[in-house]
C-alpha positions in Angstrom: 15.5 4.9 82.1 15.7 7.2 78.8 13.4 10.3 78.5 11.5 10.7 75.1 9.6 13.5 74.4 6.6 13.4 72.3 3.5 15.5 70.6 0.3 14.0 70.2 -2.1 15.0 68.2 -4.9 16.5 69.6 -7.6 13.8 68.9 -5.0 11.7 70.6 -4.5 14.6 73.5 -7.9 14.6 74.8 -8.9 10.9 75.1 -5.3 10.3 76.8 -6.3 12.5 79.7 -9.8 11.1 80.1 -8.3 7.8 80.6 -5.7 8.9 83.0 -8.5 10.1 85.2 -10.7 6.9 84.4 -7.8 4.9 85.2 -6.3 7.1 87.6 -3.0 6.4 86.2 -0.1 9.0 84.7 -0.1 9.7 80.9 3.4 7.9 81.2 2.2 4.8 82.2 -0.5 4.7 79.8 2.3 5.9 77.0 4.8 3.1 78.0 1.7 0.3 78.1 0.6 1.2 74.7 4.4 1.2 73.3 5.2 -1.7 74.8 1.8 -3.7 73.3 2.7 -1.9 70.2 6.4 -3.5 70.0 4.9 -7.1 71.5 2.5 -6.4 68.0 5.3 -6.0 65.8 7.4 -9.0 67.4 4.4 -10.8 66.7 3.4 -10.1 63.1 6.9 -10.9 62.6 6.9 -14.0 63.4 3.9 -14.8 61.8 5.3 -13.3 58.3 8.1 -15.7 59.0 6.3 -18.9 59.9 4.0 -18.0 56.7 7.1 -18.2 54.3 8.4 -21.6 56.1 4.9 -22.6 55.5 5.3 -21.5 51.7 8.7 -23.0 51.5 7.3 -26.6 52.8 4.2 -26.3 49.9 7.0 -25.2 47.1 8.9 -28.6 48.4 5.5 -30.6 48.6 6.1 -31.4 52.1 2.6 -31.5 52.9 0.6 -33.6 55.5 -3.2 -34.3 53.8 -6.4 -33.1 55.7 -7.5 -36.7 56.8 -4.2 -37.2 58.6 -4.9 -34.1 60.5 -8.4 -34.5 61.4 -7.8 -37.8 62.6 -4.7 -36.7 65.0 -7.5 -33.9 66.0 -10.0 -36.4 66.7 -7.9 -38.5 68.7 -7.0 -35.3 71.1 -7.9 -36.2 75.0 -8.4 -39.9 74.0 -6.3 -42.1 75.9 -4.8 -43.8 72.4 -3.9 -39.8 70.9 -2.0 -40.6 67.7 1.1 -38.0 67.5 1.6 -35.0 65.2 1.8 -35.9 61.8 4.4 -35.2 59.7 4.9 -34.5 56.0 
């Protein structure tokens, strides 16, 4: 495990220690939970960026599925004759 050392702001400081009592947990804990939701954040608005230019990508080639196609493939969720996905 690497050691990182760190300075915190104050207004970042006092709250810290309040929850580590409230929580009775160590400010490391609390540090790695909150860096490691931070990075899942990032992974995640990644990934999002990325599926929004495919999604641009499939508009600029006009592959695109029209609303009523969609909302009857929604209507037909949990009905024993569910039509599949539609596709472009």
């Amino acid at each position: 495990m690497g050691v990182t050392s760190i300075r915190l702001n104050p207004d970042i400081e006092k709250p810290l220690a309040d929850l580590t009592q409230q929580l009775d947990r160590s400010k490391n804990y609390l540090i790695n939970q909150a860096v490691a939701e931070f990075i899942s954040r990032q992974a995640m608005e990644k990934q999002r960026w990325q599926d929004t230019l495919e999604a641009l990508e499939s508009v600029k080639n006009n592959q695109l599925i029209d609303a009523k196609s969609v909302e009857k493939w929604m209507d037909s969720w949990g009905s024993e004759d569910e039509l599949p996905t539609p596709t472009p």
